[in-house]
Backbone as a printed PyTorch tensor [residue, N CA C, xyz], in Angstrom:
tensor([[[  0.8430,  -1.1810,   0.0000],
         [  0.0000,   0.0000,   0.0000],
         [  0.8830,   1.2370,   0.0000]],

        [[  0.6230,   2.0100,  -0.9020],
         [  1.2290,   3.1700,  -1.2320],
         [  0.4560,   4.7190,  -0.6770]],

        [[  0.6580,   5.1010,   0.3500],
         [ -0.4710,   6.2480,   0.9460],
         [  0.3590,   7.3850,   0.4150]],

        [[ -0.7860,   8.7920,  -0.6720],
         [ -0.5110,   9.5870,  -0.8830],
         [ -1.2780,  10.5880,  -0.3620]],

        [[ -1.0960,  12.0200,  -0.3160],
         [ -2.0790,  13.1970,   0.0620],
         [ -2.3860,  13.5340,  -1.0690]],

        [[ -3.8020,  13.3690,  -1.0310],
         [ -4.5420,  14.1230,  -2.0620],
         [ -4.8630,  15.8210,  -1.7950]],

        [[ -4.4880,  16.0400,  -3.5910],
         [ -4.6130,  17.4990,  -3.4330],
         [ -5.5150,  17.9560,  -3.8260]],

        [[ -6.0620,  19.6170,  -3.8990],
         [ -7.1620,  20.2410,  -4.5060],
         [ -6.7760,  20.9060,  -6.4070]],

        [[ -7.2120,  20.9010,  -6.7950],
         [ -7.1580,  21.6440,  -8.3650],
         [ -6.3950,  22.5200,  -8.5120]],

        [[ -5.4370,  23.5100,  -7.0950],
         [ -4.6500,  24.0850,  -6.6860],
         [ -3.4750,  23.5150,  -6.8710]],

        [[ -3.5880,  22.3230,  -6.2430],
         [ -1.7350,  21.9250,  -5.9250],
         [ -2.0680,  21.1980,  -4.1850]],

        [[ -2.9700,  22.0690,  -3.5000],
         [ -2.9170,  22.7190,  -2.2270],
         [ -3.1460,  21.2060,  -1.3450]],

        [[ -2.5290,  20.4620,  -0.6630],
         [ -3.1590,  19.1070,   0.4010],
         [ -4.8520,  19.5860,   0.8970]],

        [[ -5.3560,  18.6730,   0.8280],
         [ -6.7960,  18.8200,   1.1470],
         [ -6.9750,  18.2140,   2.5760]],

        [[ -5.8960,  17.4870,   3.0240],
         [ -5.5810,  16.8160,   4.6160],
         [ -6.0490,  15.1750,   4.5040]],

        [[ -6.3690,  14.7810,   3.2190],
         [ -6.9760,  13.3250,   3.1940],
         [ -5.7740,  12.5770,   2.5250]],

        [[ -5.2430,  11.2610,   3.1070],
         [ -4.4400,  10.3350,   2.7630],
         [ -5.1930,   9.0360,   2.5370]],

        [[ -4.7640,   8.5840,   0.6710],
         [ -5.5690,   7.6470,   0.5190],
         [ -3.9320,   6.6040,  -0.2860]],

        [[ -4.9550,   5.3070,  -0.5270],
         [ -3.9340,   4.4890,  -0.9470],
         [ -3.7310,   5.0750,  -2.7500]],

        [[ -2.7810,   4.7210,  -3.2010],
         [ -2.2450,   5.4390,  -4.7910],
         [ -3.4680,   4.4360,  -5.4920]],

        [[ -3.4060,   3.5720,  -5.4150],
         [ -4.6450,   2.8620,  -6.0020],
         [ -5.9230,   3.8260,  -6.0970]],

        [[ -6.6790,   3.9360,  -5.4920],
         [ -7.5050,   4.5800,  -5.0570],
         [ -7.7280,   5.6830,  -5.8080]],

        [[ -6.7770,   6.8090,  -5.5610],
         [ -6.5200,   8.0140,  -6.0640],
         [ -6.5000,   7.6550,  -7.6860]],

        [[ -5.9510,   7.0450,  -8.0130],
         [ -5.5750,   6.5710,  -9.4470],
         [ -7.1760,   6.5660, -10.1370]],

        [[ -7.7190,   5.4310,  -9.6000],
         [ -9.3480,   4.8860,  -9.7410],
         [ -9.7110,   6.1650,  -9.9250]],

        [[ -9.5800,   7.3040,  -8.5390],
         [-10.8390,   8.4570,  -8.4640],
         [-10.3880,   9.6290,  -9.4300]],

        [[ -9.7150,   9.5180,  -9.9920],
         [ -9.1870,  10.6490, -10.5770],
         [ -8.9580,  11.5580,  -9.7020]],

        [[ -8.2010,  11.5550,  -8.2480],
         [ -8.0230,  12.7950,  -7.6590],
         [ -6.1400,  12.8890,  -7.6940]],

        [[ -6.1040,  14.3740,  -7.6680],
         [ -5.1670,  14.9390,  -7.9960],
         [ -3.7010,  14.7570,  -6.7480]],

        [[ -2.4310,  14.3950,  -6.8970],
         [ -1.4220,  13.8870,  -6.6170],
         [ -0.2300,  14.8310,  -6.3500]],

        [[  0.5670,  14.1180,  -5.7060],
         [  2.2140,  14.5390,  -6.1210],
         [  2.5960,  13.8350,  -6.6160]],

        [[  3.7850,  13.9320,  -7.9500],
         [  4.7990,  13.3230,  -8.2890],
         [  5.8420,  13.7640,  -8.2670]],

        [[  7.4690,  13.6260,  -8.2710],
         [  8.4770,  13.6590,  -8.7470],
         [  9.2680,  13.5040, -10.2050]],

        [[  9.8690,  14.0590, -10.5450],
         [ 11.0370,  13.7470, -11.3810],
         [ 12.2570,  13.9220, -11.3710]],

        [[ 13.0920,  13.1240, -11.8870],
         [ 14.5910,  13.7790, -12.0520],
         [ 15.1170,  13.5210, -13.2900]],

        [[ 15.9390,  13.8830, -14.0450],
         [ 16.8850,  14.4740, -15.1210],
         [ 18.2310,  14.3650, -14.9280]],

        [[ 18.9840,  13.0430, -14.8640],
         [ 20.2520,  12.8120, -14.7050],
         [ 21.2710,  13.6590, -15.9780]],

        [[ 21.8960,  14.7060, -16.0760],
         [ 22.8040,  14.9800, -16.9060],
         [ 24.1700,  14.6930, -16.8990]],

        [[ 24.9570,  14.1390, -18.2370],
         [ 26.0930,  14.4280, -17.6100],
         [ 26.9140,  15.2840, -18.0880]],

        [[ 28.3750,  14.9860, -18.6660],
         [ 29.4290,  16.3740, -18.5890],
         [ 29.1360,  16.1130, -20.5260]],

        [[ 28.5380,  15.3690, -21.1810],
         [ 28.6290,  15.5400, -22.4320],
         [ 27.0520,  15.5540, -23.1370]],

        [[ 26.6040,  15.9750, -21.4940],
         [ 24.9950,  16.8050, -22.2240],
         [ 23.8250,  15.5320, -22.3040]],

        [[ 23.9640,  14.3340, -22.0480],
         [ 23.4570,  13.5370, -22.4040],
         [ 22.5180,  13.4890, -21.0240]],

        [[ 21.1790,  12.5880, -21.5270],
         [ 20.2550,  12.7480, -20.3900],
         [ 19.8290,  10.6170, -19.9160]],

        [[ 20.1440,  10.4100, -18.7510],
         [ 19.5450,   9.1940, -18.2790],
         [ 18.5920,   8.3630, -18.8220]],

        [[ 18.2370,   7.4810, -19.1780],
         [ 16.3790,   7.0500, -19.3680],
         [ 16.9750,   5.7060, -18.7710]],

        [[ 15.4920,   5.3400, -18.0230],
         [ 15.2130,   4.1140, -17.3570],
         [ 14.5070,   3.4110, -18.1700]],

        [[ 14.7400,   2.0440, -18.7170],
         [ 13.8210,   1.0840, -19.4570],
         [ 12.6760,   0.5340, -18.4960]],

        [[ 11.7650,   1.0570, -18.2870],
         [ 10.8600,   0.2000, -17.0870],
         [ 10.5130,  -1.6460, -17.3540]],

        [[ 10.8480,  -2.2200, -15.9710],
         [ 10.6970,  -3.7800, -16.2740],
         [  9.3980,  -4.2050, -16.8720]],

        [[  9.9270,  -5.5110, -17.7130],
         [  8.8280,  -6.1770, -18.2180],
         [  7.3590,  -6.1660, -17.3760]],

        [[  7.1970,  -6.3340, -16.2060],
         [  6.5170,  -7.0220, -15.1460],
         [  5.4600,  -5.7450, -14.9730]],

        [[  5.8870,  -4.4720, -15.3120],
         [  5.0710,  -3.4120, -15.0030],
         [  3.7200,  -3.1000, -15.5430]],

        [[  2.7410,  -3.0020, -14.8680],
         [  1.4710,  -3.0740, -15.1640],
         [  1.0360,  -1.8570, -16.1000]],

        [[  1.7630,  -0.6800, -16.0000],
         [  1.7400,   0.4190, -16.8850],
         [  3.2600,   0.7110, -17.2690]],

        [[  2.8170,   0.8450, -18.9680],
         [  3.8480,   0.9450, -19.7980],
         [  4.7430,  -0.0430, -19.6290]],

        [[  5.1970,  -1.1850, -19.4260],
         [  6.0830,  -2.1310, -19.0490],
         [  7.1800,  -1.9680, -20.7420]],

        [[  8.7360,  -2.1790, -20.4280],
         [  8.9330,  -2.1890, -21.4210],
         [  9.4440,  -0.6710, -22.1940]],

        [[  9.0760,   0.6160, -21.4010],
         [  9.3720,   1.5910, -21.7890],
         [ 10.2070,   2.4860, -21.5110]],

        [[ 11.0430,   3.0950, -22.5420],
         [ 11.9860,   4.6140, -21.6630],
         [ 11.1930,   5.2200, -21.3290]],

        [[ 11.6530,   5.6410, -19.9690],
         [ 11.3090,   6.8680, -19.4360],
         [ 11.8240,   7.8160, -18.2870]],

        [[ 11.6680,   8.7470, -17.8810],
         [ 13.0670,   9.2890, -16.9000],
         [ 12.0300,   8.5620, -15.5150]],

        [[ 13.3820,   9.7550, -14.6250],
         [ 12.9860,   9.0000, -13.3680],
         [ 12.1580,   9.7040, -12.4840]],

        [[ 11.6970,   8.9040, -11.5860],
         [ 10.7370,   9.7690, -10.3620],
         [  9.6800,   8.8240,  -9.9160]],

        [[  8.7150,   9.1150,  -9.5120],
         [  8.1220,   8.5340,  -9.0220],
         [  6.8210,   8.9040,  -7.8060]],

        [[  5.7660,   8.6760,  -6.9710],
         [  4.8150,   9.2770,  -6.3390],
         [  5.4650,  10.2990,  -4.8540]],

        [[  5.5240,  11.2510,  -4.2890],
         [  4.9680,  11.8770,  -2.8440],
         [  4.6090,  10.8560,  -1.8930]],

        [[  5.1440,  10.2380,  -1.1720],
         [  4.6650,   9.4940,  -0.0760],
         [  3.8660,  10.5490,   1.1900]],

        [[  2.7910,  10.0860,   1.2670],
         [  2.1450,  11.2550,   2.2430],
         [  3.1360,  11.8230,   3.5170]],

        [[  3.4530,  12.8240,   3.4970],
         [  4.5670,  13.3040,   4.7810],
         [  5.2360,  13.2790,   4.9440]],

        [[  5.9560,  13.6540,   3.0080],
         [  7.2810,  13.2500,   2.5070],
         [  7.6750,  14.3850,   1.7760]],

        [[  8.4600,  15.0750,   1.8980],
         [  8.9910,  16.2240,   0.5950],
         [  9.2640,  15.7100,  -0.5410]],

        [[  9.0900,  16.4870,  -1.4330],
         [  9.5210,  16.6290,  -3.0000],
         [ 11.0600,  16.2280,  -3.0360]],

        [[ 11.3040,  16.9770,  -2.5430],
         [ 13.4070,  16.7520,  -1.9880],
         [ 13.4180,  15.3250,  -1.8320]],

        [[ 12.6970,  14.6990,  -0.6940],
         [ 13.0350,  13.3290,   0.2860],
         [ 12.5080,  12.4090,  -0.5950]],

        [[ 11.2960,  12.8320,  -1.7650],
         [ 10.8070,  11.7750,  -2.5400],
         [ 11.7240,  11.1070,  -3.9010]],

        [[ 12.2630,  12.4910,  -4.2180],
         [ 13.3610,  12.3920,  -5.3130],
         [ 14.6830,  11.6220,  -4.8480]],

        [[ 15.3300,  12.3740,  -3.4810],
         [ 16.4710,  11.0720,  -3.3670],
         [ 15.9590,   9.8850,  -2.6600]],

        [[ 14.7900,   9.5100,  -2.2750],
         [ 14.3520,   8.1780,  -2.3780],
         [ 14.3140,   7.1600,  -3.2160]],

        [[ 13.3010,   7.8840,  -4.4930],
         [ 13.0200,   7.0500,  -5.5390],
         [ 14.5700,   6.8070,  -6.5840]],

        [[ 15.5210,   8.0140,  -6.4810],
         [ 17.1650,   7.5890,  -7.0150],
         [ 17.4860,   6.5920,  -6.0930]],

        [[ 17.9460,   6.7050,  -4.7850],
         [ 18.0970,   5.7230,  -3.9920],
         [ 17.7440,   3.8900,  -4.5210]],

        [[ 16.2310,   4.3110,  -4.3850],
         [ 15.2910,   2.9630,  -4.8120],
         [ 15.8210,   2.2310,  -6.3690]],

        [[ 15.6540,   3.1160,  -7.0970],
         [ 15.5540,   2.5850,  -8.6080],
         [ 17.1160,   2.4290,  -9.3450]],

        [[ 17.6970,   3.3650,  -9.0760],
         [ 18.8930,   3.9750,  -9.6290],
         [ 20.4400,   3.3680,  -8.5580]],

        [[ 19.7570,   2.9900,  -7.3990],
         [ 21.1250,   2.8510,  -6.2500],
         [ 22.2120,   3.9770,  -6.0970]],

        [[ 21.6180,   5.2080,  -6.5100],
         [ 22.5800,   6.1770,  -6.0770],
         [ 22.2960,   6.7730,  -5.0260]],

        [[ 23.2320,   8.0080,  -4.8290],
         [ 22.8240,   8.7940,  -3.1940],
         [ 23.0980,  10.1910,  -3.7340]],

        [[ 21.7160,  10.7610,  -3.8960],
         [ 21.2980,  12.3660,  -4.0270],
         [ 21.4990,  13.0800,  -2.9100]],

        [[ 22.0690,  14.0840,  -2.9480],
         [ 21.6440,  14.8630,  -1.5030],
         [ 20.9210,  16.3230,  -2.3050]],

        [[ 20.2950,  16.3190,  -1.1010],
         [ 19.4420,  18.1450,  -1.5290],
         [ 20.3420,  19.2600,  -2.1380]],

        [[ 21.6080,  18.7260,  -2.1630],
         [ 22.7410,  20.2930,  -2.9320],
         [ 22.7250,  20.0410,  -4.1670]],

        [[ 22.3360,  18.1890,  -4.5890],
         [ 22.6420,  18.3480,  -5.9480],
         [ 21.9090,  18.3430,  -6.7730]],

        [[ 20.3330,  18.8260,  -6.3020],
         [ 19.3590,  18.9490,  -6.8560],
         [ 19.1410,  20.2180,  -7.0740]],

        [[ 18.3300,  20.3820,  -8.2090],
         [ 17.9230,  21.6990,  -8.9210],
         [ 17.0770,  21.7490,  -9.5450]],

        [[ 15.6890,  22.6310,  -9.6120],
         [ 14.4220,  22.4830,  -9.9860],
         [ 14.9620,  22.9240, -11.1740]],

        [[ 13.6600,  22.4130, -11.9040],
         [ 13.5310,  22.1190, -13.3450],
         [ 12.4190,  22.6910, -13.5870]],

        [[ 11.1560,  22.4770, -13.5290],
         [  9.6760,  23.1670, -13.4730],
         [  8.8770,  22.3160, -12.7750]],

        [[  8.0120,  23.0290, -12.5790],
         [  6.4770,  22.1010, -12.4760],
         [  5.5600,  21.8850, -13.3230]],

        [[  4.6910,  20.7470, -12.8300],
         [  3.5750,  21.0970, -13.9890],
         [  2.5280,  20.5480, -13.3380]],

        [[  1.4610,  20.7680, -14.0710],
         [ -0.0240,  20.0460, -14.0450],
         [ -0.3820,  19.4150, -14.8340]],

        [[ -0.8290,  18.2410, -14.5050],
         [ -1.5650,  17.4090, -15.4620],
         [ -3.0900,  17.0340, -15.2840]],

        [[ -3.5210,  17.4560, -16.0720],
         [ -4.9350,  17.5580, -15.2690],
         [ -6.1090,  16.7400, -16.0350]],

        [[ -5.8240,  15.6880, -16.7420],
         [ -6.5030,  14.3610, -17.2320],
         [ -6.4960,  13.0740, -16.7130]],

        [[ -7.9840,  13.1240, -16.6930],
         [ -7.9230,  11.9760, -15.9950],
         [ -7.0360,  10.5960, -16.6520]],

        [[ -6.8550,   8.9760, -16.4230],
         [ -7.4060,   8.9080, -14.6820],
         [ -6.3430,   9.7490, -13.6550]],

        [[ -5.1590,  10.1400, -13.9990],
         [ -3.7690,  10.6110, -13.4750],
         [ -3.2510,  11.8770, -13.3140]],

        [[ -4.7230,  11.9710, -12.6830],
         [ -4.3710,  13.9270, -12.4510],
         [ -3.3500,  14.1980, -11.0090]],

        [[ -2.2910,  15.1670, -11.3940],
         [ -1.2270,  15.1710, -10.7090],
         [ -0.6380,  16.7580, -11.1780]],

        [[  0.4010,  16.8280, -10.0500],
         [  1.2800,  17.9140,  -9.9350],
         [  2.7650,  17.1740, -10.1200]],

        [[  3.3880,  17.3770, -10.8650],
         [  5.0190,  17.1170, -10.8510],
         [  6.1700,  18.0290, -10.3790]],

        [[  6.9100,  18.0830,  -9.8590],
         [  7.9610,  18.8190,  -9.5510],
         [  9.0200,  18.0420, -10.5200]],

        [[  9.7320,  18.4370, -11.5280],
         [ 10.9420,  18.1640, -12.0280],
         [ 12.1450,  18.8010, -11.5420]],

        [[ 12.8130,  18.1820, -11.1550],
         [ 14.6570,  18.5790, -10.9500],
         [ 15.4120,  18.0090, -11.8100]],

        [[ 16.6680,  18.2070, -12.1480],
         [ 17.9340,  17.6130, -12.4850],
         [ 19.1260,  17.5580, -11.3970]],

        [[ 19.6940,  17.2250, -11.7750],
         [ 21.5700,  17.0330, -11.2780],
         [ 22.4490,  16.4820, -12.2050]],

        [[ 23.1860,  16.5900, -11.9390],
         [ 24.8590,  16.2990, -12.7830],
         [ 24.7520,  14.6260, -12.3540]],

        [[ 25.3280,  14.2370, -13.1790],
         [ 26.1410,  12.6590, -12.7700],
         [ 26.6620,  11.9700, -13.8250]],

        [[ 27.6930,  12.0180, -13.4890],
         [ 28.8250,  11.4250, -14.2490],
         [ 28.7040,   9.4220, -14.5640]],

        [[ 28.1730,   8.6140, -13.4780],
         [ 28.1870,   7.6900, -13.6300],
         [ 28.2350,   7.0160, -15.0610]],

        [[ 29.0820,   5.7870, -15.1500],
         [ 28.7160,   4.7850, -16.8260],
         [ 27.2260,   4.1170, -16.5520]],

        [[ 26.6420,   3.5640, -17.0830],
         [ 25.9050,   2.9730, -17.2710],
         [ 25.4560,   1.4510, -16.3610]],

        [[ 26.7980,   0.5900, -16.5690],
         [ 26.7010,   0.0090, -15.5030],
         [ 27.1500,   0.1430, -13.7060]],

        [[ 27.4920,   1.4020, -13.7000],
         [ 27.7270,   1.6980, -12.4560],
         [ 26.0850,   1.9480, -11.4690]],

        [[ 25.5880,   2.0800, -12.1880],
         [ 23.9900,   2.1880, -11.6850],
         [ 23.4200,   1.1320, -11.2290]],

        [[ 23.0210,   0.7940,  -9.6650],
         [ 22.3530,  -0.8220,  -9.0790],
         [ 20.8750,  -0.4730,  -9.4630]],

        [[ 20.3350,  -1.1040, -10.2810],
         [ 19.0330,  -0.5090, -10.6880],
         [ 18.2350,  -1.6220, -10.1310]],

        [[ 16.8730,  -1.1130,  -9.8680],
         [ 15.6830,  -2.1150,  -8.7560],
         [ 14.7450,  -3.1620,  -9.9710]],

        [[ 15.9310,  -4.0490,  -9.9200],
         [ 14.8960,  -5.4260, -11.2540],
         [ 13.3680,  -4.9580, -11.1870]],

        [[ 12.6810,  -5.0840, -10.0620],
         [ 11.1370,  -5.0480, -10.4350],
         [ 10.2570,  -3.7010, -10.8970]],

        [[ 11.6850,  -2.4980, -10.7900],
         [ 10.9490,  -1.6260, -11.4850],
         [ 11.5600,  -1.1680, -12.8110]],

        [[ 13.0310,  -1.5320, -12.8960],
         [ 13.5510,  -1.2830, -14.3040],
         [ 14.5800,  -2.4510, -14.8580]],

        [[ 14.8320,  -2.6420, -16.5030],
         [ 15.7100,  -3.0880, -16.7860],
         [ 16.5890,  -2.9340, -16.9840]],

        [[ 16.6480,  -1.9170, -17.5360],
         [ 18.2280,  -1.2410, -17.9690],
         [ 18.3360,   0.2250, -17.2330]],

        [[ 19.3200,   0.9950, -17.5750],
         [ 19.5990,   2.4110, -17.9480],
         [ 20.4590,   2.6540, -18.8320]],

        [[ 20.2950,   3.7760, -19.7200],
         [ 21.0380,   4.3290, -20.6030],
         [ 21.1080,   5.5940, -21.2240]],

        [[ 22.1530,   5.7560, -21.4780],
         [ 22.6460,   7.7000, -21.4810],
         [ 22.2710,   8.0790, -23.0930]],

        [[ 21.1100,   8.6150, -23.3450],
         [ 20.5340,   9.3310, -24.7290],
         [ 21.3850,  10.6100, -24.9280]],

        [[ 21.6190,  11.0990, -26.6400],
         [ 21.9290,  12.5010, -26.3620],
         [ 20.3710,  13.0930, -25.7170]],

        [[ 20.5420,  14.5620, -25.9050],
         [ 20.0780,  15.1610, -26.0260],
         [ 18.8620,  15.0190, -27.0990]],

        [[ 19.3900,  15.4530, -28.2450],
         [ 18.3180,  14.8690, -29.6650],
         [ 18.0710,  14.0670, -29.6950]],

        [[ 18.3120,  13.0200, -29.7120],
         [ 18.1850,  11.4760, -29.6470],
         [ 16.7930,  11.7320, -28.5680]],

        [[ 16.8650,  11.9370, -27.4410],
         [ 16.0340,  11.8250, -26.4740],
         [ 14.6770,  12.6330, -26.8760]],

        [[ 15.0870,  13.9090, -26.9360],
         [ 14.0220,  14.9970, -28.0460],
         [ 13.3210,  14.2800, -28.8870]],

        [[ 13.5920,  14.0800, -29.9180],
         [ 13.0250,  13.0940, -31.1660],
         [ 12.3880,  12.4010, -30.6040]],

        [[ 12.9420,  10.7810, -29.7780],
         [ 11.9860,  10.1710, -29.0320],
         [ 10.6150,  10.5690, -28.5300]],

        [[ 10.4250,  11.2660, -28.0730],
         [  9.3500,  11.8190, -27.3680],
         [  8.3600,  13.0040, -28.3050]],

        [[  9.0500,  14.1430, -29.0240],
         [  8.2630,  14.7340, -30.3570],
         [  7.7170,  13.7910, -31.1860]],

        [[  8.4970,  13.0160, -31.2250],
         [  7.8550,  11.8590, -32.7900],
         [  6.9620,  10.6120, -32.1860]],

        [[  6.4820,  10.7670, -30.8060],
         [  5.9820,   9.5460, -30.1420],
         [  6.4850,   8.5030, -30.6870]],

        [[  8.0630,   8.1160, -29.8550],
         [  8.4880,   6.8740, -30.5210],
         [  7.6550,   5.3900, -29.6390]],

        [[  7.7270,   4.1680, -30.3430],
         [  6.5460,   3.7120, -29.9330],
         [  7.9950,   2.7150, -28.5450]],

        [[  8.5810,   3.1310, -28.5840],
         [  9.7850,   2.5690, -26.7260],
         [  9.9950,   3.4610, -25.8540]],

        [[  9.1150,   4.6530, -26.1910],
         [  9.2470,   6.0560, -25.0580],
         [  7.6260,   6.3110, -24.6570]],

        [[  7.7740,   6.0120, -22.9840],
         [  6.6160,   6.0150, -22.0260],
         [  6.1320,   7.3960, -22.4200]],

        [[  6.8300,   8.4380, -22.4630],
         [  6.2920,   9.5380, -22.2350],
         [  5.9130,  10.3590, -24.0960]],

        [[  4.9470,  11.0360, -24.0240],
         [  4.2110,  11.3920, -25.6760],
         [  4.1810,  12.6750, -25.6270]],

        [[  4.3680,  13.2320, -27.2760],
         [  4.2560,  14.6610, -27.5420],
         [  3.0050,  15.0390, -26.9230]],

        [[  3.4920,  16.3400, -25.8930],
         [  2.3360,  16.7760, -25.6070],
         [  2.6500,  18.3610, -24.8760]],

        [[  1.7050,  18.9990, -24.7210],
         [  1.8770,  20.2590, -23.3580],
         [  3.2980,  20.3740, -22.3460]],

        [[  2.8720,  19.2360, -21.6350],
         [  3.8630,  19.1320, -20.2240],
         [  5.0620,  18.7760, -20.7060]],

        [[  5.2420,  17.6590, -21.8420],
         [  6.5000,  17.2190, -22.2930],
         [  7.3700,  17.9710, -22.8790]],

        [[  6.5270,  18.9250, -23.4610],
         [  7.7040,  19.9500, -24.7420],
         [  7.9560,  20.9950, -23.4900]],

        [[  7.1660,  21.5960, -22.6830],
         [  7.4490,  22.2800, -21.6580],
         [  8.9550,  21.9920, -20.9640]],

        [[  9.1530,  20.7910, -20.7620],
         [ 10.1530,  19.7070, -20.0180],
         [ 11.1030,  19.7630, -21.0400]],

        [[ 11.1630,  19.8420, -22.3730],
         [ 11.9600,  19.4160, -22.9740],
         [ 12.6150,  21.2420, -23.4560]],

        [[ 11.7710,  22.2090, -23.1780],
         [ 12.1370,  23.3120, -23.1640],
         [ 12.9570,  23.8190, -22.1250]],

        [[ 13.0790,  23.4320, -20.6990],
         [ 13.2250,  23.8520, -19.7390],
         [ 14.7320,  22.6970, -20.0040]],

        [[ 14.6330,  21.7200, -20.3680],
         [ 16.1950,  20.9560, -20.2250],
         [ 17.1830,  21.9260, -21.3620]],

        [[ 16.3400,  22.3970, -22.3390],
         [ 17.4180,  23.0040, -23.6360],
         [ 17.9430,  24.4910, -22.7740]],

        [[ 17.2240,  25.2010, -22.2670],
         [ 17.7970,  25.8640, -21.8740],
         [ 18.9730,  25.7560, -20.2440]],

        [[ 18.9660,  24.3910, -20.0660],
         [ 19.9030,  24.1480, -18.7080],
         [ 21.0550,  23.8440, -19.5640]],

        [[ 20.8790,  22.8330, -20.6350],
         [ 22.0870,  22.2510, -21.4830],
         [ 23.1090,  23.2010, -22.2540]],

        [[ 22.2980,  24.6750, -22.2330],
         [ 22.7040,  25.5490, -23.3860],
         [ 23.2920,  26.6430, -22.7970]],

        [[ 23.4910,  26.5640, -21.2310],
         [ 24.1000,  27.5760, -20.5980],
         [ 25.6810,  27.2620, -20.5820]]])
């Protein structure tokens, strides 16, 4: 059981903690996370999510994951790296990215995106079998394309929030 705080159409906690199931079913509105692994030659992370996964199984996609009710954005992000990725984030090496809203059902949610630097290879990453298979370092374009052209091995689709995301990384990469 996964307990999240449900929010109002705001963003704002409404004070009710339900299981992620639940919330999912009701269409009520969430926290999520993201992160944006970069490294020194511009290239961006993607997680292959494991076969076994009930949504999207099988797909790139970056990282992150739900708000545990009475959990920061900060504490959720180096959790879910922790969890998935086997690395160790601390709050210095994080850096917001944007937010967004998503406001269709069934998966209406608020995201906080960050990035950080990380140098790691590929297999230096202990990644969590039951939620991913691989990882691997996309350029930049490479990754872009994926996602503009709805490639059919990338979880995430041309849309609003995505080009937003993909605007907000061109201008971190381009400084």
């Amino acid at each position: 059981m996964e307990l999240l705080e449900v929010l109002n159409s705001n963003g704002y906690a409404t004070g009710e903690i339900l299981d992620k199931v639940i919330i999912h079913n009701e269409g009520l509105y969430h926290k999520e996370v993201a992160i944006f692994l970069i490294n020194d030659n511009k290239e961006i992370l993607l997680q292959k999510r494991s076969s076994t996964k009930n949504i999207h199984p099988n797909k790139w996609a970056w990282h992150g994951g739900h708000v545990i009710a009475g959990e920061s954005n900060i504490d959720a992000i180096i959790r879910e790296s922790k969890e998935e990725l086997g690395i160790n984030l601390s709050p210095k090496d994080l850096h917001k990215l944007i937010e967004l809203k998503k406001d269709t059902l069934p998966n209406r949610q608020f995201t906080y995106a960050y990035y950080a630097f990380c140098n790691l290879n590929e297999k230096d990453f202990n990644i969590q079998q039951e939620e991913l298979s691989e990882v691997k370092w996309y350029s930049f374009n490479t990754f872009k394309q994926m996602v503009l052209n709805n490639h059919p091995d990338m979880m995430f689709r041309n849309n609003e929030n995505t080009n937003k995301i993909i605007s907000a990384l061109e201008i971190i990469l381009n400084e």
